[in-house]
N, C-alpha and C positions, 0 to 999 in steps of 0.2 A: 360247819357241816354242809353239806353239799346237797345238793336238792336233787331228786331225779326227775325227767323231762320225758315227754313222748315221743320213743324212739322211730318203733316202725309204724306201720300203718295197715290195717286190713280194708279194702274197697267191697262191699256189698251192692249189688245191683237186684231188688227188689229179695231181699233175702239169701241171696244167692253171694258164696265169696269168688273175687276175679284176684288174678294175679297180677299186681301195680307195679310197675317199676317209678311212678312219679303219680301225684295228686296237685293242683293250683287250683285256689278258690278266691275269686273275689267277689266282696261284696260292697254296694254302691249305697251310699245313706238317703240318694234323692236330695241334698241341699244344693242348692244350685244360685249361683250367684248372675242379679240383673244388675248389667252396666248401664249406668244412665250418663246421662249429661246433668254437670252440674259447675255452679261457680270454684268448687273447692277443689272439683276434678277426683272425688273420690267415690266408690261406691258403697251405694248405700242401701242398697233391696235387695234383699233375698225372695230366694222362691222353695217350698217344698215340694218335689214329685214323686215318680215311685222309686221307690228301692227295686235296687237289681239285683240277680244274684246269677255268677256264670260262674265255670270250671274249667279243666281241663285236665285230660288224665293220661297217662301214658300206660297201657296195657300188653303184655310179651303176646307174641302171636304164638300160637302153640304149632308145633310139626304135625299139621294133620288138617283136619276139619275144624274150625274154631266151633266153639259149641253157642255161640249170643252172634245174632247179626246185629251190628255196633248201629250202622246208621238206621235201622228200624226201632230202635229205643224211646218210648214216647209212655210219659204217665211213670217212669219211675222214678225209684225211690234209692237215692245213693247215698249209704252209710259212709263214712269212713271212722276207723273206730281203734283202739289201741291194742294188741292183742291181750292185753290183762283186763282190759274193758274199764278204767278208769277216765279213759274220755273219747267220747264219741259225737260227731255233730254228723245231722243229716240233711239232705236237701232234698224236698219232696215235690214231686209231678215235674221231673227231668223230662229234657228232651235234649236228643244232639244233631247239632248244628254239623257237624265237620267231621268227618273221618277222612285219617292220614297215612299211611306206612312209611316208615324209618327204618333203614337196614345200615348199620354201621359193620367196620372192618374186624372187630373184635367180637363178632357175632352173636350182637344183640340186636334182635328185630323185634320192635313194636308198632305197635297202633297207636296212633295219637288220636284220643277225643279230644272235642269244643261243645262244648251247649251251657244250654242255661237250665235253672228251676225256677218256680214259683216261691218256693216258701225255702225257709231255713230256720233250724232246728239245732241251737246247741245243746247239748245234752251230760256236760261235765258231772261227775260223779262226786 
């Protein structure tokens, strides 16, 4: 029997839904390895620091006025969520780093976001 998976993706930006053609999220655990010098030549000390968490998102630009200025985005709150809403993770107190436009031949023009959050939030049902 076959399992089902999370197909599409709804993006919310402080409650509000954006129309996503792409979402990437990574998240960094802070373990970090110290090389030392030693007889055996191997390493042997770890260190903990902070956890990271970045994104990046590809957004259609709309034929007109976009309605969100992307690079003023600071303090929110990016959902992304399943349209049946059986899984959802969200990243809280975003900010972006990087606004981009991409215009390809087959006439898909987006925005490409970059930034980070502070916190991260899975939310599985």
């Amino acid at each position: 029997m076959s399992e089902e998976v999370v197909g599409t993706i709804v993006m919310s930006v402080d409650g509000k839904d954006y129309d996503c053609a792409s979402f990437e999220s990574q998240r960094t655990t802070g373990h970090k390895l110290v090389p030392t010098m030693n007889r055996q030549r191997k390493n042997r000390k770890r260190s903990k620091a902070n956890k990271t968490f970045t994104w990046s998102a590809s957004v259609v630009i709309p034929d007109g006025k976009d309605t969100v200025i992307w690079a003023d985005i600071e303090d929110a709150r990016i959902s992304i969520e399943s349209p049946d809403g059986n899984f959802r993770e969200t990243f809280i107190d975003c900010f972006v780093q990087e606004v981009s436009d991409s215009y390809s031949v087959e006439g898909e023009t987006r925005r490409n976001l970059s930034g980070f959050a502070m916190d991260h939030l899975e939310e599985n049902m």
